[in-house]
N, C-alpha and C positions, 0 to 999 in steps of 0.2 A: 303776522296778521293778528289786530287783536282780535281777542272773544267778542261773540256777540251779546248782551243782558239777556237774560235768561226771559222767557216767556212763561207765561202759564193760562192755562186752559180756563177758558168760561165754561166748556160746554159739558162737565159733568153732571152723571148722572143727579139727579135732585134726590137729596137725603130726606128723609122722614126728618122733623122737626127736634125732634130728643137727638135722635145721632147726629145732624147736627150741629146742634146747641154745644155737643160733645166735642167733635171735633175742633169746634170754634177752641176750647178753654181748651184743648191740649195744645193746638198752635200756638195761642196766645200766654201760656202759662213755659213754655219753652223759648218765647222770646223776651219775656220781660226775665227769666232768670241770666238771659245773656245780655240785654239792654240795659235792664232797666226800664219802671214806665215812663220816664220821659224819654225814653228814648223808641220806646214802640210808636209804632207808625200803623194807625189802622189799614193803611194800605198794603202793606206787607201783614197784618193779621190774613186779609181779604183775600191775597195773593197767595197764602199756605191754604188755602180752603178755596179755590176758584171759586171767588167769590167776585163782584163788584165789591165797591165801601158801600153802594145804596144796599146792597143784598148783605152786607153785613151787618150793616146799624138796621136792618129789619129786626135781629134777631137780637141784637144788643142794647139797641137805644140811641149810647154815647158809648164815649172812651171810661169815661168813668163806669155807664153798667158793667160794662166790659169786662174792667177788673172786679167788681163786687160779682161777679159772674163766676167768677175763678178762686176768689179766694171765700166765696157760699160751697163752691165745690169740692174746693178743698179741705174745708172743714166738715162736711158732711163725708166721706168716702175718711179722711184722718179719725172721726169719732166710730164710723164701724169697723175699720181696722183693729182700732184702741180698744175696743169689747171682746173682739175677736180674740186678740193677745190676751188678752185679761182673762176670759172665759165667761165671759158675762153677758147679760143681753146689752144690747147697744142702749134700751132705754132705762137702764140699771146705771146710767152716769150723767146724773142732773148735772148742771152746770156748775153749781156751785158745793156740791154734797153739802148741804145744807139738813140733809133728812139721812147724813150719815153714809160711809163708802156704802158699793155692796161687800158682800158676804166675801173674806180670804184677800179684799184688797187694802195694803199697807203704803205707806207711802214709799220703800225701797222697791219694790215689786210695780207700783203707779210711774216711777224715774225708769227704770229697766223698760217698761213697755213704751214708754215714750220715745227712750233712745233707740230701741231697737226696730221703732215706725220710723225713726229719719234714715236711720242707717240704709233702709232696704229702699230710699226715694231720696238719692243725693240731687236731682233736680229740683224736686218741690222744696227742701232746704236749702239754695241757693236760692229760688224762686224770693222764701218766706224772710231769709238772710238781707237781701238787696232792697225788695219792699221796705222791710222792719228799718233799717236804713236811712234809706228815701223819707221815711214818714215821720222824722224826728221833724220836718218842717210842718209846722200844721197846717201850712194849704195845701197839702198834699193829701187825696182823695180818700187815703186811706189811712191817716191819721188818727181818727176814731177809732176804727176797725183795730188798729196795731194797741192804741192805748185800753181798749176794751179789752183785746184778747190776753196782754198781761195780765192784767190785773183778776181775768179768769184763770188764770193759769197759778196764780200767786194763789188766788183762793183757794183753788181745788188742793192746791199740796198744802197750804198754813191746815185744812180741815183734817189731814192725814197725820199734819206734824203734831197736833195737839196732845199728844199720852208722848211725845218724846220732849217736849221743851216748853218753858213758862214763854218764850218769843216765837212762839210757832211762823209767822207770815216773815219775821226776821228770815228764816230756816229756810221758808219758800221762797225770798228772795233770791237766796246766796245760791240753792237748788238752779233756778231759774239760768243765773249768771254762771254757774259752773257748767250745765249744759250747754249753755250760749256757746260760751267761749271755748268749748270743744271741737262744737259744730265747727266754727268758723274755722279751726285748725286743722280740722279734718278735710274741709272743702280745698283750705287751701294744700294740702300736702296729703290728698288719698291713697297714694303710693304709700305712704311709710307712717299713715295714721291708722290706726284699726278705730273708728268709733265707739263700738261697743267692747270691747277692751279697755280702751283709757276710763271708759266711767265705769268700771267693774271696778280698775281700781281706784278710783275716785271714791268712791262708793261704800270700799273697804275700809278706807280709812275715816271718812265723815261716819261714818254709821256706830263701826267703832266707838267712836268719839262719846255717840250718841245712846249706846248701850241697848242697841240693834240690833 
């Protein structure tokens, strides 16, 4: 006899608006790292949160605030993590260190705290992995967002590279792409990758290089 599709409840209790909003982007940040967003269905968002879709587009809009929903959150909760590891105040890391890192942050020590924030959320890095992705097409919603955020990211380590090399954002590129392509081998083979291990010794050796 087959199964019957599974049901789910409308008649939970009603959340305060912030928890919520919350729970929204943890359902919706767990299926787009398994979909993808074309493939999320705001009805299955609605459905992990007993929601209707009218009770969810209250809270989100569209499909698209949706994700700008998840990935504001994610980079908000990634930047007090990243202080936290660092030891710094969370507003001790402009966007661009443009007025200089804080105090005791180098750029070997900025790679290290990075890697060791994905290592500890192999979902948000599969999440961040599949989007990043997705968004090489520029009608995809998050096309900005993914071309913004490299090119933050490029900045923040060329300001750190600057006392190691006359091509500093060259540095931060290659930085950038050696990460990546970590990531992406660790997601696929977590059994038998250590994340922060392979860029330890990654690390060993570019730095070396670089008289670090």
């Amino acid at each position: 006899m087959a199964e019957s599709a599974p049901t789910y409840r409308r008649d939970r209790p009603r959340l305060p608006a912030e928890q919520r909003r919350r729970q929204i982007v943890e359902v919706t940040t767990r299926l787009i790292a398994e979909r993808g967003f074309w493939g999320l269905s705001m009805q299955d968002v609605a459905d992990g949160c007993g929601l209707t879709v009218p009770g969810l587009l209250h809270h989100v809009g569209s499909k698209d605030g949706l994700l700008i929903a998840v990935l504001d959150h994610r980079d908000a909760e990634d930047a007090r993590a990243l202080a936290e590891q660092l030891g710094v105040d969370e507003h001790d890391l402009p966007g661009d260190l443009s007025a200089g890192p804080p105090s005791g942050v180098d750029l070997r020590r900025m790679c290290s705290a990075l890697v060791r924030r994905n290592a500890s959320q192999p979902e948000i890095v599969r999440l961040f992995t599949v989007l990043d992705a997705e968004s090489l097409n520029p009608g995809h919603p998050a096309h900005a967002y993914f071309v913004a955020r490299q090119e933050r990211v490029v900045t923040v380590l060329a300001a750190l590279a600057r006392d190691l090399t006359d091509r500093p954002e060259s540095l931060a590129r290659q930085l950038v792409a050696m990460m990546d392509g970590l990531q992406t081998q660790w997601l696929r083979a977590p059994e038998t990758t250590d994340l922060v291990e392979e860029w330890n010794a990654a690390a060993e050796v570019l730095f070396a290089g670089l008289g670090s």
